[in-house]
C-alpha positions as CSV (number, residue, x, y, z in Angstrom):
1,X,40.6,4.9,55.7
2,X,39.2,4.4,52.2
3,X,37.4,7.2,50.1
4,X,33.5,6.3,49.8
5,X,32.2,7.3,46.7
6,X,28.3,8.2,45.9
7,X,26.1,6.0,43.6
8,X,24.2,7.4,40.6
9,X,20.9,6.3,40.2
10,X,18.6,7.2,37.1
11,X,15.0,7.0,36.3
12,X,12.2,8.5,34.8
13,X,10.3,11.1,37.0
14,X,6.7,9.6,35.7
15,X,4.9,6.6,34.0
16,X,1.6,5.8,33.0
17,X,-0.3,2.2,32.1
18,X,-3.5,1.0,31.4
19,X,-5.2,-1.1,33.9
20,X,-4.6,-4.5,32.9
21,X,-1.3,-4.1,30.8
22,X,2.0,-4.8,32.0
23,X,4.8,-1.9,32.4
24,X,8.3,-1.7,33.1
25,X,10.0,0.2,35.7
26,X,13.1,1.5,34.3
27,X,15.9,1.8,36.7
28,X,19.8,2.3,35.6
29,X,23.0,3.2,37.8
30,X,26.9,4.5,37.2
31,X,29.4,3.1,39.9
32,X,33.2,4.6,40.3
33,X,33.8,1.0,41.5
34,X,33.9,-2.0,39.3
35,X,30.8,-3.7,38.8
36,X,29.9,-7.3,39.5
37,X,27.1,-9.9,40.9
38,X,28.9,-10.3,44.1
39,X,29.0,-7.0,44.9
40,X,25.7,-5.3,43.4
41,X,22.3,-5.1,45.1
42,X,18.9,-3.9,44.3
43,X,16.1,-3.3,46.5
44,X,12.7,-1.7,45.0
45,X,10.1,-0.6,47.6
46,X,6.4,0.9,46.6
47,X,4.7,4.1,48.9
48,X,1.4,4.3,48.3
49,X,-0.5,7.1,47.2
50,X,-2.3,7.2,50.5
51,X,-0.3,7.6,53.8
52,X,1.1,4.5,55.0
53,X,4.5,2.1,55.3
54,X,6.7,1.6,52.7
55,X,6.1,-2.1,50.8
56,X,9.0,-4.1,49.9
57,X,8.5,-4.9,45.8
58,X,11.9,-6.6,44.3
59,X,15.0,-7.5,46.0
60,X,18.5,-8.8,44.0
61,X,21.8,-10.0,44.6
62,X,23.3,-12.1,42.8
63,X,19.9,-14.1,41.7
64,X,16.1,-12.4,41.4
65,X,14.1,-12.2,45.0
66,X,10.8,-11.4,44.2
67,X,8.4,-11.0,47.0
68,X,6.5,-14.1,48.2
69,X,3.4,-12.0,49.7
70,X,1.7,-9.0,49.5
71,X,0.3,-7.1,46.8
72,X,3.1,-7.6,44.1
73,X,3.0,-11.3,44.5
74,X,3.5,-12.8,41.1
75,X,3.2,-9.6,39.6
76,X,7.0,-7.5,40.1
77,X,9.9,-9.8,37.4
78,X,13.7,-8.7,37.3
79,X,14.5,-7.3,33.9
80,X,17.8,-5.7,34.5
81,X,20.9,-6.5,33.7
82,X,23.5,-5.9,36.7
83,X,26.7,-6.0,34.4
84,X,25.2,-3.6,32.3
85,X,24.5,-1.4,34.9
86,X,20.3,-1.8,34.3
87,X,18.1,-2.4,37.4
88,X,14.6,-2.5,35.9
89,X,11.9,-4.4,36.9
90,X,8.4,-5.3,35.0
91,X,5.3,-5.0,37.3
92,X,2.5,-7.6,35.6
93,X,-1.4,-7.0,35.0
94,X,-1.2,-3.5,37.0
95,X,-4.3,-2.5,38.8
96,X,-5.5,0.7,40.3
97,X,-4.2,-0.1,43.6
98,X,-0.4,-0.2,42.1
99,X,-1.1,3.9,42.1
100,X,2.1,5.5,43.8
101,X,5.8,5.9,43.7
102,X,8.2,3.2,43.1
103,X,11.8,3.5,44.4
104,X,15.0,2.2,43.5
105,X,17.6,1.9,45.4
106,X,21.3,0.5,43.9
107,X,24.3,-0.4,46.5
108,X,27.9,-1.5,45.0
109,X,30.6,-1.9,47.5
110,X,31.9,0.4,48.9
111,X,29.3,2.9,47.1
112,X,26.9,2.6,49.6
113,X,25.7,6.2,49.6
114,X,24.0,8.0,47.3
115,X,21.0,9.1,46.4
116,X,17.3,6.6,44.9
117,X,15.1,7.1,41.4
118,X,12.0,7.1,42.4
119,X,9.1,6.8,39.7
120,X,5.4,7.6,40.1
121,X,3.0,5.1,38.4
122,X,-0.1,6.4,37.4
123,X,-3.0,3.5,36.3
124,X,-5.7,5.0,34.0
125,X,-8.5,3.2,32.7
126,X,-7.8,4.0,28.6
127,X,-5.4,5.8,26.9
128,X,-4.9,9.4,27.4
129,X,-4.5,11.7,25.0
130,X,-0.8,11.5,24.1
131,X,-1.4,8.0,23.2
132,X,-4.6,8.5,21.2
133,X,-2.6,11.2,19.5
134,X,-0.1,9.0,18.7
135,X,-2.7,5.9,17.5
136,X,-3.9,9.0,15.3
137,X,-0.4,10.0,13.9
138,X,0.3,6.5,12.8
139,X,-3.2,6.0,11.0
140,X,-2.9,9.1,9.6
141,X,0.6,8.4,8.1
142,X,-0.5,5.4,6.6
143,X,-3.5,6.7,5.2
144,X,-1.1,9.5,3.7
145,X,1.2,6.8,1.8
146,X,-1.7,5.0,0.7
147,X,-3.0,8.1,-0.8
148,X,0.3,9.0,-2.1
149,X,0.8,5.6,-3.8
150,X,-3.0,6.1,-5.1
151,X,-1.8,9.7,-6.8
152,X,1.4,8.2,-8.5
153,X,-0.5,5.5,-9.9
154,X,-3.3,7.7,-11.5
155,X,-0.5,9.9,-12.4
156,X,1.3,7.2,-14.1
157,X,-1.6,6.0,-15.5
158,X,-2.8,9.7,-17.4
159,X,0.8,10.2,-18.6
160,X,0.6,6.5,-20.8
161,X,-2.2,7.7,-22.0
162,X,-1.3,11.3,-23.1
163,X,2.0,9.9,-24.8
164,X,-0.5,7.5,-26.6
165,X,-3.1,10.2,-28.0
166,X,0.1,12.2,-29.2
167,X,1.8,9.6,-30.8
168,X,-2.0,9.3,-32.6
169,X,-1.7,12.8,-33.7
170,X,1.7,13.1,-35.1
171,X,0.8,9.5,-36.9
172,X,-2.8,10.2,-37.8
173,X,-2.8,7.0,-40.1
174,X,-1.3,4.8,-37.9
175,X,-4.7,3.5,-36.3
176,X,-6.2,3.2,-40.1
177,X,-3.2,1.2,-41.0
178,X,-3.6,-1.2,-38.3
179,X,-7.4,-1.5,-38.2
180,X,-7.6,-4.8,-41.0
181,X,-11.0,-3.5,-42.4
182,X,-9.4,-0.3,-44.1
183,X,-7.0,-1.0,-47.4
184,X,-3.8,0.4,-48.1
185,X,-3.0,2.6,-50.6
186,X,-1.9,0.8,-53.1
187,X,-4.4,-1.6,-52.7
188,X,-7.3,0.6,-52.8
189,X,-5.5,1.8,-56.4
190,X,-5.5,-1.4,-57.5
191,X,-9.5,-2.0,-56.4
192,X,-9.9,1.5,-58.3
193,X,-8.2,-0.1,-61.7
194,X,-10.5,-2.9,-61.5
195,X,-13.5,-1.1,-60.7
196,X,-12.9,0.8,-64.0
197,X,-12.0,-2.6,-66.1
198,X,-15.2,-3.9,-65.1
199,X,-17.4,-0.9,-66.1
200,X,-15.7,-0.8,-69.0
201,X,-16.7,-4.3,-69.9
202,X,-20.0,-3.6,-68.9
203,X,-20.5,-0.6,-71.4
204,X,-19.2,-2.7,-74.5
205,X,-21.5,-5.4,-73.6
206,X,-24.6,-2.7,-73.7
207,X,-23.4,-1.2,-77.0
208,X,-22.8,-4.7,-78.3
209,X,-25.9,-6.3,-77.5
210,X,-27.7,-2.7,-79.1
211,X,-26.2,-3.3,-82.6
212,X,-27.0,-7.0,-82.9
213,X,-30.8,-5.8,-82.0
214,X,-30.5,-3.5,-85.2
215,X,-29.4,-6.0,-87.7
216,X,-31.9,-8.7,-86.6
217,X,-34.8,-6.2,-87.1
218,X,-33.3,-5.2,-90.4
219,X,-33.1,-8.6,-91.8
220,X,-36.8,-9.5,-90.9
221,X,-37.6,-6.2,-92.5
222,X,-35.9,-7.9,-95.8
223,X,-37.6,-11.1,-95.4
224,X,-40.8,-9.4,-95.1
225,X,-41.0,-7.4,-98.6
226,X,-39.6,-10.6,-100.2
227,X,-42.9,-11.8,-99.0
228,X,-45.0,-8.9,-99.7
229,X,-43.1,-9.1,-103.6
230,X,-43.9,-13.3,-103.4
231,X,-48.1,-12.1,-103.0
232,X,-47.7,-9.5,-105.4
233,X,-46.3,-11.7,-108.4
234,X,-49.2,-14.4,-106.8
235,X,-51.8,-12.0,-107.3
236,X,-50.9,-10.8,-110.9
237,X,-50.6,-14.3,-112.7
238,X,-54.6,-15.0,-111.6
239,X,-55.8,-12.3,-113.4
């Protein structure tokens, strides 16, 4: 008589989903035997929270059965994959009522003993805490690389500036050089030199214009005694 071997079945103990949202069931199996289509099957049933029968959910072999009545109607999908050893299945819109444990059961002749995962699914009308905290952990990390990016740039920024007032003060000329109202030095010389030509001008002009003044008053002094001697000579021959 052949050797029958036990299946291994895996799944997580416990799951959580908001009301409304979709979740998956995940369900994966090791065989001794070879796998293949022909030979695998995969029944999921649901027990509800409350006492009460067991409810057929999902049934494969070879090609997806999903149920055709009942409360998972249009709601339980296969998403396994038998030759990879994956018998998961995606429950649809969960409500409330989907509250309870799921289990999964894997057969692959000749395993046919072995023990099921089961799963409890827990519906919750908003996240819990570990999610918020989460939500909260990724806001907060991008807020932090914003920030971060914010610092290097006014870092960046303050260290242009810094190199520029130093290059100012070892150049301290260098912005008087550039700005086109202020002369160079050789051409504020060369203003000087001309500055002083044209005073000088100026002064012999003055002293020039003082001397001419002189003569002209001296020669109208002359012309006046010649006049004064003209009346006097006048003046003698009538008498």
């Amino acid at each position: 008589m052949r050797g029958v071997s036990g299946m291994e079945v895996f799944t997580s103990t416990e799951t959580e989903a908001v009301n409304g949202t979709n979740v998956k069931l995940k369900c994966t199996f090791k065989s001794n035997h070879p796998v293949s289509l022909q030979t695998v099957s995969v029944s999921w049933n649901f027990r509800p929270l409350h006492p009460g029968p067991e409810e057929s959910v999902f049934y494969y072999q070879e090609t997806p059965y999903p149920p055709t009545g009942g409360r998972f109607k249009d709601r339980a999908v296969w998403s396994g994959d038998i030759m990879r050893q994956d018998a998961s299945i995606t429950l649809h819109e969960v409500p409330p009522t989907f509250n309870g444990t799921y289990i999964c059961q894997v057969r692959n002749m000749p395993d046919v003993h072995g023990q099921n995962g089961e799963i409890v699914l827990k519906v919750v009308n908003k996240a819990t805490l570990s999610e918020i905290g989460i939500l909260a952990a990724a806001v907060g990390g991008a807020s932090g690389v914003i920030l971060l990016l914010l610092g290097v740039f006014v870092l960046v920024r303050f260290c242009r500036r810094r190199r520029l007032e130093a290059d100012l003060e070892m150049h301290p000329r260098a912005k008087e050089w550039q700005d086109p109202t202020v002369c160079k030095p050789e051409e504020a010389i060369h203003l000087k030199a001309i500055e002083k030509e044209k005073e000088v001008d100026s002064s012999d002009g003055e002293s020039e214009g003082s001397s001419g003044g002189g003569e002209e008053a001296g020669e109208d002094g002359d012309d006046g005694d010649d006049d004064d001697d003209d009346d006097n000579e006048d003046g003698g021959d009538d008498d």
